[in-house]
N, C-alpha and C positions, 0 to 999 in steps of 0.2 A: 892316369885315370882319376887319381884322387884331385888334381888340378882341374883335370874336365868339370869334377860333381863341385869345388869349389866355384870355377866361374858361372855356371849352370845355376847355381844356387842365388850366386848374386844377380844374375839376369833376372831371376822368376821373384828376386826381392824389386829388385826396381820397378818390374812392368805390377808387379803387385800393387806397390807405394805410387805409381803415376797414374793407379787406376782412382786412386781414390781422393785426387785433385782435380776439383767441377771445373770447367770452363763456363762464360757467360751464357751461352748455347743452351751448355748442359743445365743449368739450374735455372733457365726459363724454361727449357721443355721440361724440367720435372715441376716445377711451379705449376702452369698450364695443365700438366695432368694432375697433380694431387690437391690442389689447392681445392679448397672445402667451398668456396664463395662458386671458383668459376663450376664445381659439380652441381652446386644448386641451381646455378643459372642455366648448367647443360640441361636439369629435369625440368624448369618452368621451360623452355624450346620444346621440349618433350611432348609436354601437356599442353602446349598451346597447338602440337601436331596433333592431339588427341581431339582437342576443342574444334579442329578443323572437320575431322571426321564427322563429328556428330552433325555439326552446320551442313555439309553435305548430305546425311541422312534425313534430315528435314524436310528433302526434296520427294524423298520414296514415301508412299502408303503405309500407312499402320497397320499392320498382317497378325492378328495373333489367330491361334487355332486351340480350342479345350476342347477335353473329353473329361468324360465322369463314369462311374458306375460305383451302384448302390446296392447295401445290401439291408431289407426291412425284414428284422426278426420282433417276434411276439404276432400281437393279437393283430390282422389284416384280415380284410375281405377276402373271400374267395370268391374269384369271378366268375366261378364252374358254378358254385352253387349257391353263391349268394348270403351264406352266413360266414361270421365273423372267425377265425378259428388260430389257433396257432401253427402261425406257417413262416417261413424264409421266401421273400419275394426278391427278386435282381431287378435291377432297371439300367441300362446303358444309354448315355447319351451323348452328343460330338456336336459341335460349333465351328463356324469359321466368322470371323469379324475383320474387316477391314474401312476405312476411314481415309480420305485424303484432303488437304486441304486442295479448294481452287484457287481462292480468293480471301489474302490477309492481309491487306497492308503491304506487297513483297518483306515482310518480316523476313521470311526465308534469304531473299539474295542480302539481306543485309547483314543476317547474322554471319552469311559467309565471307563479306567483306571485312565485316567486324573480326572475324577469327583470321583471315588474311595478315590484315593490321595486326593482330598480337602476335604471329608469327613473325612478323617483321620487326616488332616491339624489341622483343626475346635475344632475335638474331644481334641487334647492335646493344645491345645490352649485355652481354655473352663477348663482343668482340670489343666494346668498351672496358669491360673487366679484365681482359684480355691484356689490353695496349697497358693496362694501370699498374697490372700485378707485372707486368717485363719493365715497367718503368721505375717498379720498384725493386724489383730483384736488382735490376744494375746499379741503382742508389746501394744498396748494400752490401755490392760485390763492389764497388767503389769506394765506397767504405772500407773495406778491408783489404782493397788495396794502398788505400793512404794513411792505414796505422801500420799495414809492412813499412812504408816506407820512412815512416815515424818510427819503428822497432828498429831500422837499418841504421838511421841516423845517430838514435841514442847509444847503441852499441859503437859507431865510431867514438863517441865525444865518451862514452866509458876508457875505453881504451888510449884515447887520443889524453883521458883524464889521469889513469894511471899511468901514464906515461910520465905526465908531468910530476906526479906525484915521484916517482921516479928520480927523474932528473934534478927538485927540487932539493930530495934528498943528499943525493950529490953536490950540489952547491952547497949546502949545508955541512957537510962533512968537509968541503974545500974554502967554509969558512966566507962564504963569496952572499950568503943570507944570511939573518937568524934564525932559528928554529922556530922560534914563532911563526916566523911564513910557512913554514909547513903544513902547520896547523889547519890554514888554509886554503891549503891545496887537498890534503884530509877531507874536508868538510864539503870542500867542493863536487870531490868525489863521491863522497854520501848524498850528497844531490844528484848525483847524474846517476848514481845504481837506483836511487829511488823513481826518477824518471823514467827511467827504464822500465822498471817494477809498472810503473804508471801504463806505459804504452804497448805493454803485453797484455795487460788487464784487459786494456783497448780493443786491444786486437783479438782476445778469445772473447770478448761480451760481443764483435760486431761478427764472430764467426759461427756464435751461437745464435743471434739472431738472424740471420742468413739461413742455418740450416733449421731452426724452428718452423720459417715462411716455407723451407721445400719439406716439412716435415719429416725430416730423418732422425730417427731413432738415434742412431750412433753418432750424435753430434758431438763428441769429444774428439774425436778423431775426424770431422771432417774438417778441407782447409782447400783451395781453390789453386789454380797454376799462380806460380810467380811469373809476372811479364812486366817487361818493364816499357811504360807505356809515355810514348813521344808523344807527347802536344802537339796537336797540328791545329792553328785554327780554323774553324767551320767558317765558309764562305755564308753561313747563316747572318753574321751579320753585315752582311751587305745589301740583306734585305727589310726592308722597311718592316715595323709595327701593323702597320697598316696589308699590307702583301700580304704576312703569316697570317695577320684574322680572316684576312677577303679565302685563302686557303684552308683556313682549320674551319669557318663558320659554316662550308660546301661541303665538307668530307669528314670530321670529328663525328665519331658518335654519340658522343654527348648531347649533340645538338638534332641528330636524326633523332635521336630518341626523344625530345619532347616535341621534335614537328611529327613523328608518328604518336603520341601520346595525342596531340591536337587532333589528328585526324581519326583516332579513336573515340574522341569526346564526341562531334561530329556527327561522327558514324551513329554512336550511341543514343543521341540526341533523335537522330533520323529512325532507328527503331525503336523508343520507346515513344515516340509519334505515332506510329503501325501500330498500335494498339488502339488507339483513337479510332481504327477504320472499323466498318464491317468484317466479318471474315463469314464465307463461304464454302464449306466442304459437303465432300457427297459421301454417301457409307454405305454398306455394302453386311449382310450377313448372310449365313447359311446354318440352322440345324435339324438333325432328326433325333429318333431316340427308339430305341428296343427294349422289348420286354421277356422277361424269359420264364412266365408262368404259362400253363394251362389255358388255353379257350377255348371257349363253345363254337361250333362249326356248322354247319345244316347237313345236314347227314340225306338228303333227297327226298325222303320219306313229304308225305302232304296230308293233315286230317283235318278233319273237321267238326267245328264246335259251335253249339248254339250259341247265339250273343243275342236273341231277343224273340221276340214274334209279331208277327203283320198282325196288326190291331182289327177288329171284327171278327176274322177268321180265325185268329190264334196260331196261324201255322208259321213252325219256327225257323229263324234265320239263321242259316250255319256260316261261317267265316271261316276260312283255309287257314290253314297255321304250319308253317315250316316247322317240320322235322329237328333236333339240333343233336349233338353230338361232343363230346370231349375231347378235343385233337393236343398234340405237343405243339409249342409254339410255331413260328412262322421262320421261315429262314432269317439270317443277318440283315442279307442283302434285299430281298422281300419287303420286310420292314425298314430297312433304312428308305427305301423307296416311297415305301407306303407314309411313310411319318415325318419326310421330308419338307421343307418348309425353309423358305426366301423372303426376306428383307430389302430392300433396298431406299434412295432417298435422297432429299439434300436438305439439309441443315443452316441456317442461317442465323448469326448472334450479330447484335448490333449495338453496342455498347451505348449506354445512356446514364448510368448513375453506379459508382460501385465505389461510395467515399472516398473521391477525389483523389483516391493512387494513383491514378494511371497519371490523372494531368499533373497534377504533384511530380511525378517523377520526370515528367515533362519536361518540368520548371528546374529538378533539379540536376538533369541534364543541360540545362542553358547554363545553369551556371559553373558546371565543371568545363563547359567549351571555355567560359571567360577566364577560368584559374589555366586552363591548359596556354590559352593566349597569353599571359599574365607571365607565366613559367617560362614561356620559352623567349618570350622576351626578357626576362632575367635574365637564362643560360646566356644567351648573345650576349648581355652586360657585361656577364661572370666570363668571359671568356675574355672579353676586351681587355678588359682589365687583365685579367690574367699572364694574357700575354703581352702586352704595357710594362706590365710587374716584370715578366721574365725578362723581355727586352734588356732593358734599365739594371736588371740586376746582372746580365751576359756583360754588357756592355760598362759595368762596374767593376766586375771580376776580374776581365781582362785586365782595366788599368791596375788593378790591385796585382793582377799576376806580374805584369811588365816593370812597376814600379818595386816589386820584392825581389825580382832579378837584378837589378839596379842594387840594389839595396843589400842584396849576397852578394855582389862583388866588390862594394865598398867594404862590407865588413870582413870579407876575406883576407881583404891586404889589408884593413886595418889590425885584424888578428896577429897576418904575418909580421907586419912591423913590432907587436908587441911584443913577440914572443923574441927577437931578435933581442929588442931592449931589453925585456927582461931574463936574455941568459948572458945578457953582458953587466946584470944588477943593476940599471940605472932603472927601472921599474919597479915598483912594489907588489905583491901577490894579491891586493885590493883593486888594484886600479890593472892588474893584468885579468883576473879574474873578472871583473865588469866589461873589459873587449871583449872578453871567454865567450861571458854568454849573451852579449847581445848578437854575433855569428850567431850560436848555438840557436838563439831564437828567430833570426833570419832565414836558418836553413829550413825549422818546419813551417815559420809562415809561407817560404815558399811551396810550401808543398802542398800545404792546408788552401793557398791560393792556388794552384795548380788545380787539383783536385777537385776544388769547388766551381772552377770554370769550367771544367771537364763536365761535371753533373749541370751545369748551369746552359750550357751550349746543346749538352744531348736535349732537356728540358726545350729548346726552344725545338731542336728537328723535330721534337715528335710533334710537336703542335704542326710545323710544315710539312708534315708525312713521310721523312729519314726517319726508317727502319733506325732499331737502337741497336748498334755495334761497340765492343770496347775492343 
């Protein structure tokens, strides 16, 4: 049992310990989600979904609907009986307004192309950021896999140095050096622990920076799988300078993005011209209002009162006079009936002078068409070149990798012969020491040239649209 909880214990260490070494995978899909750039870029996508909305609503009527009610304390009239007096009077009143345009310029269908276009802006702008931040995560995770392989190397040549240290010692004690040489073998060793020192420095500054970019907290403890990674060369360059641009200048977002940039300028230019037009809408109201005082009523009654008399005769003339009476107000609906009242209409503005804004703005939509034209004919340059540049530097690397391969195997058997000589003492500890480390430094140029090819050939897929794999 107690064997069970020990292997048991060691499973749940290891699957623990292997949980917490990223693969390339894994630390682009945590980049992609935490990355502060591509979140901002998610909420402008957001807001240009938003910006679509409203351009859509521009199509519908303007609908609003108020109501009010009032309440008048102190001195008012009384309508019953005509003097002034202290009373609380109510008054209710309700509206409907509504407004469409007919006729603006089509301002409307523009503004929805316009918000179209910044959705499309957004999108390759968002997946631009996208291809950037994975193209740098694996720059970094490449990174840190060629100061492992720079940490593997140094701990040989430690080991391979105390060794000799070692053995020197031996000779020295068989009389076959003098101890002087030792000295040198010493000192050489203080080299190579310092190196070492060197290339683990290396190796936790580019592990720190790796986990900074995926923002992990616990970045002292984070450290990525060890794989040991075959050189295979990309059939990329078999392909011309010329092939990769005619394919990145069709499909890069970079480049969609300033030909949608141009066609929002465009665009922009075509509605702040719609303001130069007429614009024609029709409008539409409805209100009534209630009162909730006292009024005089006719009560049926009918008398009659002199108002003069027939001139000669003198006999006088009586005029009828309605009856009147104190009633409670009028029903809601009575009076909303009663005191209802309609609006309607068309409206027409015709612009003629309003200090030169509108044409101004006119003018200064012409000229962000030309800077958008201007830009994007840059971008194409910048890209030329770019990938010109990467070509030339793939296509460098390589010789530089093939010629350091070359170059470790002479120096291997130049080592081997040395070490031969000098355990037979026909060498000195100067001149075996400078075979030492000119290997020593063949082995990380090749790796440093390995590595740099590696980053140099992904650099060229991604411009020809190979997904980035390590």
């Amino acid at each position: 049992m107690k064997k069970l909880i020990i292997v048991l214990s060691i499973i749940f260490y290891t699957s623990s310990f292997s949980q917490d070494l990223w693969t390339l995978e894994e630390c682009v899909n945590r980049a992609l989600t935490e990355n502060i750039s591509i979140k901002q870029a998610e909420l402008d996508y957001l807001d240009s979904e938003i910006q679509k909305k409203t351009a859509v609503g521009n199509f519908l009527p303007n609908l609003n609907i108020g109501s009010s009610h009032s309440w008048n304390v102190g001195l008012n009239q009384n309508i019953t009986t005509g003097l002034l007096e202290n009373i609380t009077t109510q008054f209710s009143s309700m509206s409907l307004n509504m407004n469409i345009d007919i006729l603006n310029g089509l301002k409307n269908i523009k503004q929805l192309h316009l918000a179209n276009l910044s959705i499309l802006s957004n999108q390759y702008q968002l997946a631009d950021m996208k291809e950037n931040i994975t193209l740098f995560v694996a720059n970094s995770f490449l990174q840190i896999l060629f100061n492992k392989e720079i940490v593997k190397v140094q701990k040989l040549q430690l080991q391979l140095s105390k060794d000799e240290v070692i053995r020197a010692n031996d000779l020295v004690n068989n009389g076959v050096i003098p101890r002087g040489d030792l000295f040198e073998f010493e000192a050489n060793l203080a080299s190579v622990e310092k190196s070492l020192i060197d290339a683990q420095n290396s190796l936790t500054l580019s592990k720190l920076s790796l986990a900074q970019l995926l923002l992990i907290e616990d970045y002292e403890s984070f450290d990525i799988v060890d794989q040991e990674y075959e050189l295979k060369i990309s059939n990329i360059l078999d392909k011309s300078p010329k092939e990769i641009f005619s394919y990145a200048v069709q499909n890069k977002n970079e480049i969609k993005i300033a030909e949608t940039n141009l066609e929002i300028a465009k665009k922009s230019l075509e509605l702040n011209k719609s303001f130069l037009q007429p614009r024609l809408s029709a409008f539409y109201s409805f209100s009534s209002r209630i009162a909730y005082s006292d009024r005089i009523a006719p009560n049926g009654e009918i008398s009659f009162v002199p108002i003069g008399v027939v001139e000669n005769t003198n006999q006088r003339v009586l005029a009828p006079i309605q009856g009147t009476k104190i009633v409670s107000p009028s029903s809601f609906s009575d009076q909303f009936n009663t005191n209802k009242g309609q609006n309607y209409g068309l409206s027409l503005s015709i612009p003629v002078l309003n200090g030169f804004s509108t044409r101004s703005n006119v003018n200064r939509s012409k000229v962000n068409v030309k800077r958008s034209e201007n830009l994007l004919f840059q971008r194409k340059l910048d890209l030329e070149n770019t990938i010109n540049q990467a070509y030339n530097d793939a296509k460098g690397s390589l010789k530089t990798y093939e010629a350091s391969l070359k170059s470790l195997e002479s120096r291997k058997l130049s080592f081997e012969y040395a070490q031969e000589k000098f355990n037979l003492g026909v060498m000195n500890p100067y001149e075996y020491s400078q075979v030492k480390q000119r290997y020593e430094s063949s082995q990380s140029e090749l790796i440093r040239s390995k590595f740099d090819l590696i980053f140099k050939l992904k650099v060229l897929e991604f411009y020809f649209g190979v997904p980035i794999e390590i």
